[in-house]
ZADO-983924 format. One line per 8 residues: number of its first residue (from 1); their letters; for each residue x, y, z of C-alpha. Coordinates in steps of 0.1 Angstrom, whole numbers. Example, Ala and Ser with C-alpha at 12.3 -4.5 7.8 and 13.67 -1.06 7.14 Angstrom:
BEGIN
1 = AS = 123 -45 78 | 137 -11 71 $
This chain:
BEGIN
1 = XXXXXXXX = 76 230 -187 | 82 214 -220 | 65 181 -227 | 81 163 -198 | 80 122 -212 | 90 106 -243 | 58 88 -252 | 73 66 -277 $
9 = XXXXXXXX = 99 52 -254 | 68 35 -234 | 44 22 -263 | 70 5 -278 | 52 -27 -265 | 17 -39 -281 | -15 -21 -261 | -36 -42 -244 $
17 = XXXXXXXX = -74 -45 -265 | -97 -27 -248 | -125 -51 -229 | -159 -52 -238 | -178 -80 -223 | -177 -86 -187 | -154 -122 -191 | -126 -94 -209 $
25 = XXXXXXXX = -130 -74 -179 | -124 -103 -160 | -94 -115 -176 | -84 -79 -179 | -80 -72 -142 | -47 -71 -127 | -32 -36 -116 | -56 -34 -88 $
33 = XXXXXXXX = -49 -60 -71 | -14 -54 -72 | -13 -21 -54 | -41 -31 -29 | -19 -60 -20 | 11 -43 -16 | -5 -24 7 | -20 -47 26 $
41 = XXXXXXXX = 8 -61 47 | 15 -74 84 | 8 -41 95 | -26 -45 84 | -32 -78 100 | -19 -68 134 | -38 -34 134 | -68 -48 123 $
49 = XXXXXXXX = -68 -70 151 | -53 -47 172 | -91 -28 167 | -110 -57 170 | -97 -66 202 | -100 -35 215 | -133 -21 200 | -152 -54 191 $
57 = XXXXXXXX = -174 -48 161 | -176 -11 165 | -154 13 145 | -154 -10 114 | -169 21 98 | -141 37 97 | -122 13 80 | -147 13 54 $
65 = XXXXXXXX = -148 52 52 | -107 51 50 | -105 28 21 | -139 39 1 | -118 75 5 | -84 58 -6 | -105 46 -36 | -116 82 -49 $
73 = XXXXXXXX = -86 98 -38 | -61 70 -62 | -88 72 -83 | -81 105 -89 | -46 100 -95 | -51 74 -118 | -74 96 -141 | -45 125 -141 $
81 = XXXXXXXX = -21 94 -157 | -45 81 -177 | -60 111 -194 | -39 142 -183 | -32 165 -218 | 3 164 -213 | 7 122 -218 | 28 120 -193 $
89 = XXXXXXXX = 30 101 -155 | 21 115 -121 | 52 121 -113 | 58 144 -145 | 30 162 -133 | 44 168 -98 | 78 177 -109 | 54 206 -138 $
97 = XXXXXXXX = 38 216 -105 | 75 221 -87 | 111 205 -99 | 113 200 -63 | 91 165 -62 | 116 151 -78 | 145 148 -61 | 124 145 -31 $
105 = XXXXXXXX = 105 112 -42 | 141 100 -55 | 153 103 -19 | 126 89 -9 | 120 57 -27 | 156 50 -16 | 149 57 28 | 112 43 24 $
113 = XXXXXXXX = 123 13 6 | 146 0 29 | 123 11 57 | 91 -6 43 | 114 -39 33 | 128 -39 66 | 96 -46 82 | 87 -69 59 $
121 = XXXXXXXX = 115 -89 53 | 117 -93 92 | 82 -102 92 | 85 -128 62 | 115 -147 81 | 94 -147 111 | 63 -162 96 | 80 -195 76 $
129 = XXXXXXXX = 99 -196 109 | 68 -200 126 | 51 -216 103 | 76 -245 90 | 88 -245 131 | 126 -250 120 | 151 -226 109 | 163 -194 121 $
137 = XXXXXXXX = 145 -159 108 | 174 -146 94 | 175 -181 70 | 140 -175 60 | 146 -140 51 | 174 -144 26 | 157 -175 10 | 123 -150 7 $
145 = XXXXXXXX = 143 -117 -8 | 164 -139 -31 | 131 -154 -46 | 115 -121 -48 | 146 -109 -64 | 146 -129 -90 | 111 -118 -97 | 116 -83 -100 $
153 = XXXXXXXX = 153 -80 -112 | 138 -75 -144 | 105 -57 -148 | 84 -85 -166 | 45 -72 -153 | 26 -105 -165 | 43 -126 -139 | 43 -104 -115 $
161 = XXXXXXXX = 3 -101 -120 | -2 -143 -121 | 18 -145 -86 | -1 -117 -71 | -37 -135 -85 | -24 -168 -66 | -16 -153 -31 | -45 -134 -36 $
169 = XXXXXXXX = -64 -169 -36 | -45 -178 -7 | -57 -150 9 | -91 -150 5 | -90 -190 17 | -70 -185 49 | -86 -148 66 | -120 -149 53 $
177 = XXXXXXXX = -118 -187 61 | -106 -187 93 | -130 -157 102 | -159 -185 92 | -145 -215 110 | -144 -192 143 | -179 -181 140 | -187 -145 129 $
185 = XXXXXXXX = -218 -123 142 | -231 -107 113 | -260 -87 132 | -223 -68 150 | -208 -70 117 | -231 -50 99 | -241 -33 128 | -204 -19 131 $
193 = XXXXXXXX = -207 -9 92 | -235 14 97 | -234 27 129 | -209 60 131 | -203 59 167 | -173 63 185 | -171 34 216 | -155 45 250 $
201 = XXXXXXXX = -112 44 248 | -97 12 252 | -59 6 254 | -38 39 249 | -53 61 220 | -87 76 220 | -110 65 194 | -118 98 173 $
209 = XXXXXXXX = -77 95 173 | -75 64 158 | -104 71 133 | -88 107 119 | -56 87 116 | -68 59 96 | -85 83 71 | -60 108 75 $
217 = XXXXXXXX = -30 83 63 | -49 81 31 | -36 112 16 | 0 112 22 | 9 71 17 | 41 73 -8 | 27 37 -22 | -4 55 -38 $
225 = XXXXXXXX = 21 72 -62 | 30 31 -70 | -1 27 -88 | 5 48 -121 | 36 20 -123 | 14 -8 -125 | -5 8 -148 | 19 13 -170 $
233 = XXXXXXXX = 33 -20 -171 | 0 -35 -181 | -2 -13 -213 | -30 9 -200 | -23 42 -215 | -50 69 -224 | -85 79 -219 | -97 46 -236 $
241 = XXXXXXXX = -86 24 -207 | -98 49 -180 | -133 25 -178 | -112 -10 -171 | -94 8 -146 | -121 18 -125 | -139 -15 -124 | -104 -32 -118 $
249 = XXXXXXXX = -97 -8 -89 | -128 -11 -74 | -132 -50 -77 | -92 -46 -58 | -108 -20 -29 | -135 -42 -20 | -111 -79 -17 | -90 -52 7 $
257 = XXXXXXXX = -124 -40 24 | -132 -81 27 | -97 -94 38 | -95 -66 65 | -128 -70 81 | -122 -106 83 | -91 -101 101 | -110 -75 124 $
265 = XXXXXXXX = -138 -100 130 | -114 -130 144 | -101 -98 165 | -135 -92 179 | -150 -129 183 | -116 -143 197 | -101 -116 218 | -126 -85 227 $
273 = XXXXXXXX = -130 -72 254 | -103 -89 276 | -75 -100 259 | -51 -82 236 | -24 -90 211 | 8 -66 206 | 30 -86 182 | 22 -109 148 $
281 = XXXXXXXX = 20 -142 169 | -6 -135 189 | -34 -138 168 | -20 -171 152 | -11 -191 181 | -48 -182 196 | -61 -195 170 | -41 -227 175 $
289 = XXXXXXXX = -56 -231 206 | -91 -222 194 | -91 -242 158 | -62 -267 164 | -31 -269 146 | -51 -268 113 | -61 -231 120 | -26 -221 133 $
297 = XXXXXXXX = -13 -228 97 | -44 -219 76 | -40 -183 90 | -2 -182 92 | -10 -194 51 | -27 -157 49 | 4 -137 68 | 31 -151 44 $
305 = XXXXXXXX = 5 -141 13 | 1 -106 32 | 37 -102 38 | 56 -110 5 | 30 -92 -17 | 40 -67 1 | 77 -71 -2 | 75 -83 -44 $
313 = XXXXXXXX = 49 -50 -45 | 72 -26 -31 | 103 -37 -43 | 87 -33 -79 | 70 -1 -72 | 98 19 -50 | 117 8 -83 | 101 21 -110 $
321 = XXXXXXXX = 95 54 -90 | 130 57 -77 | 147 52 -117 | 123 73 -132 | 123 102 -105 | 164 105 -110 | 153 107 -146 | 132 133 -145 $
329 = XXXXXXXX = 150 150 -120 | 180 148 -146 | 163 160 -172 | 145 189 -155 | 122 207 -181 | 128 185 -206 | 121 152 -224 | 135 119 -208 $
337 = XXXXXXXX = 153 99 -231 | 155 64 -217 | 124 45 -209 | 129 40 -157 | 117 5 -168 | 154 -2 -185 | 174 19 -165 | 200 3 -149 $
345 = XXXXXXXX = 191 25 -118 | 157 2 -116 | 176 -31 -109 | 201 -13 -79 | 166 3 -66 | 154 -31 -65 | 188 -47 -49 | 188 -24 -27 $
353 = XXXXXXXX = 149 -32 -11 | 153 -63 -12 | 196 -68 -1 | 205 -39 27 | 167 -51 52 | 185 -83 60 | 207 -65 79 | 180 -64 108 $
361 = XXXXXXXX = 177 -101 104 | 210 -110 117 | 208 -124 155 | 217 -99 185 | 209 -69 161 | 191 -44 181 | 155 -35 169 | 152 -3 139 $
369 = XXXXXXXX = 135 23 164 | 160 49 158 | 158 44 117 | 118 47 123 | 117 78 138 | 142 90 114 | 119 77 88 | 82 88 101 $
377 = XXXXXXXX = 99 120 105 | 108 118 66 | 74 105 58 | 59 130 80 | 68 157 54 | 56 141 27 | 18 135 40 | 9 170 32 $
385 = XXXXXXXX = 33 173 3 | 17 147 -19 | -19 155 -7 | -10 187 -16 | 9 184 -48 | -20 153 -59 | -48 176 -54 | -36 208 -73 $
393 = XXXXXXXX = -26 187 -104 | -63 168 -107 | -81 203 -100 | -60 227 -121 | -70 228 -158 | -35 235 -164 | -21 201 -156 | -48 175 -164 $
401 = XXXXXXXX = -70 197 -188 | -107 206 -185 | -124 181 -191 | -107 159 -168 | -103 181 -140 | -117 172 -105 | -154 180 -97 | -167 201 -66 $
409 = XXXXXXXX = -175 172 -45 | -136 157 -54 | -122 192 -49 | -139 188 -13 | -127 155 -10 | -93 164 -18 | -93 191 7 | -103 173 34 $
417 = XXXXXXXX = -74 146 29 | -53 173 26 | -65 187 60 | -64 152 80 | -31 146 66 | -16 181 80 | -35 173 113 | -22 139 113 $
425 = XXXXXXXX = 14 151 104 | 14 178 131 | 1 154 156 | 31 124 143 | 59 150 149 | 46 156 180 | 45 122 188 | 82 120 180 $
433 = XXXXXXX = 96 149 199 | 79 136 230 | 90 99 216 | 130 112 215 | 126 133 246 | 114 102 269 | 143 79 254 $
């Protein structure tokens, strides 16, 4: 494969100076927390309660364990975009390793972005509902997208960055806050960190279940391909900026580590072992009744935070993947010519997130069950194919050179993702045969 990225068409802006003392670093930082924010989303907040209902403080290893791996493992993928011989992305490197990846990931940052937005869009209506107690979901969701529309029509990162920073205050202030004002045992806390036991099954899925799944998702996410994006947009191309990233990353893996235990610690002290929440309100209105109206909206506060990151994150990310996967796919073995940032194809990617989810919103729609099976089928596939594909193009010398390429202990890590994510995919398909064959 011919040199698969026209490097010139994405320096064209000034590089970022390298940071030397620790206040650059500081005021370096920014991709991180992008990505682990759009990853964290309402999903998070209702599993992670979800566990500490059910478990109290045990199994928070896991957790720990899943992101510390999902830290190496993006890691990895950030060093093949950073340093790789070729200069090009990840998903260059992919389409080198087969031209299949690319029409694939085209398809689906199109399915998966309306999928993931659908959720969250939902989810955003639902919390400023709550929250502001007037207006109807489906209000609240178009006033939400439009916003974040108009944020990510155009691909302008320093914004996007400042935004992130400030729900990422709000964050901070409303979980770990509310986790404080409801009282937290730190000898279970830290107890639950260290201890690798697995307590007796509560609720519908066995423990060592749960705790393969949660590390075995790692591999296979679609969003960890996201990252490289972000990168990108900040200016941080080549080996030189290889150092900020890792501190910026790993100062963005430990808020996530911090924002998720605190959310599993108001599961534990407020609901284990006998009650239970199943949807987003739950936790919220308990904690209403607990800290008073104050506590209701300091945590409801956190959700919206959770939630649109999410939706701005993905929306920008599914983007820039989708345009530049159609242009690589184009192109096949050779150069691209237009820098996925400019592409007209970015700003439909990003309509389409962000316009065809409110669909869901509108009242006496029936719920997207049928579209999610349709879709964890889809993303079923591509949990060994991008563990796969991730871990052949950090280990082979051929792709991201020698002196780049993955250790032994990465090489083990790597394999072990890749295993968990072919367990959990067998296991999710599976799941949805006997899903469809019930309904």
């Amino acid at each position: 494969m011919k040199e698969s990225v026209s490097t010139d068409l994405l320096t064209e802006q000034k590089a970022p100076s390298v940071p030397h003392s620790f206040l650059e670093y500081l005021r370096s930082f920014g991709p991180g927390i992008i990505i682990v924010l759009t990853w964290l989303g309402a999903g998070d907040v209702v599993d992670m309660g979800i566990a500490g209902s059910n478990y109290g403080y045990s199994l928070m290893w896991v957790l720990v364990v899943a992101i510390a791996m999902r830290f190496l493992f993006v890691s990895l993928i950030a060093r093949y975009q950073l340093c790789n011989q070729h200069g090009e992305g990840v998903l260059d490197g992919l389409a080198r390793l087969h031209r299949g990846y690319a029409p694939v990931l085209f398809v689906a940052a199109i399915l998966m972005g309306h999928v993931y937005e659908s959720y969250m869009t939902v989810g955003a209506g639902e919390v400023c509902r709550n929250l502001f107690r007037f207006g109807q979901t489906w209000q609240w969701a178009l006033a939400c997208n439009a916003v974040a529309l108009l944020l990510v029509f155009r691909p302008e990162y320093e914004r996007l960055e400042t935004i992130f920073k400030i729900l990422l205050g709000i964050l901070a202030v409303s979980f770990v806050g509310s986790a404080l004002w409801v009282g937290v045992n730190f000898t279970g806390l830290i107890q639950g960190l260290y201890r690798l036991q697995l307590p007796d099954q509560r609720g519908h899925f066995n423990p060592l279940l749960v705790a393969v799944a949660m590390i075995g998702a790692v591999g296979g996410s679609l969003m960890n391909l996201a990252y490289p994006y972000f990168l990108e947009a900040k200016g941080w191309r080549g080996p030189q900026y290889r150092r900020v990233q890792f501190y910026d990353f790993l100062l963005a893996i430990t808020v996530m580590i911090i924002l998720n235990l605190a959310v599993w610690t108001l599961g534990a002290e407020l609901l284990y072992p006998d009650k239970q929440i199943k949807v987003l309100d739950d936790l919220p209105n308990l904690l209403s009744t607990v800290l008073g109206e104050g506590g209701r909206v300091l945590f409801y506060l956190g959700i919206f935070a959770a939630v649109y990151t999410s939706v701005l994150g993905h929306a920008a990310g599914l983007a820039y993947m989708g345009s530049h996967a159609w242009l690589r796919w184009q192109a096949g073995s050779n150069p691209i010519k237009s820098d996925y940032r400019q592409h007209p194809l970015y700003r439909w990617i990003a309509i389409w997130c962000l316009v065809s989810p409110l669909i869901w919103t509108i009242p006496g729609m029936p719920d997207f069950v049928t579209l999610t099976l349709v879709a964890n089928s889809f993303q079923v596939v591509l949990l060994p194919l991008l563990a796969g594909g991730l871990w052949w193009i950090t280990a082979d010398s051929r792709y991201i050179g020698t002196a780049h390429r993955n250790r032994w202990w990465e090489n083990m890590l790597m394999a072990l993702l890749f295993v968990l994510a072919v367990y959990g995919a067998i296991h999710s398909v599976i799941s949805i045969i006997q899903t469809v064959r019930s309904a």
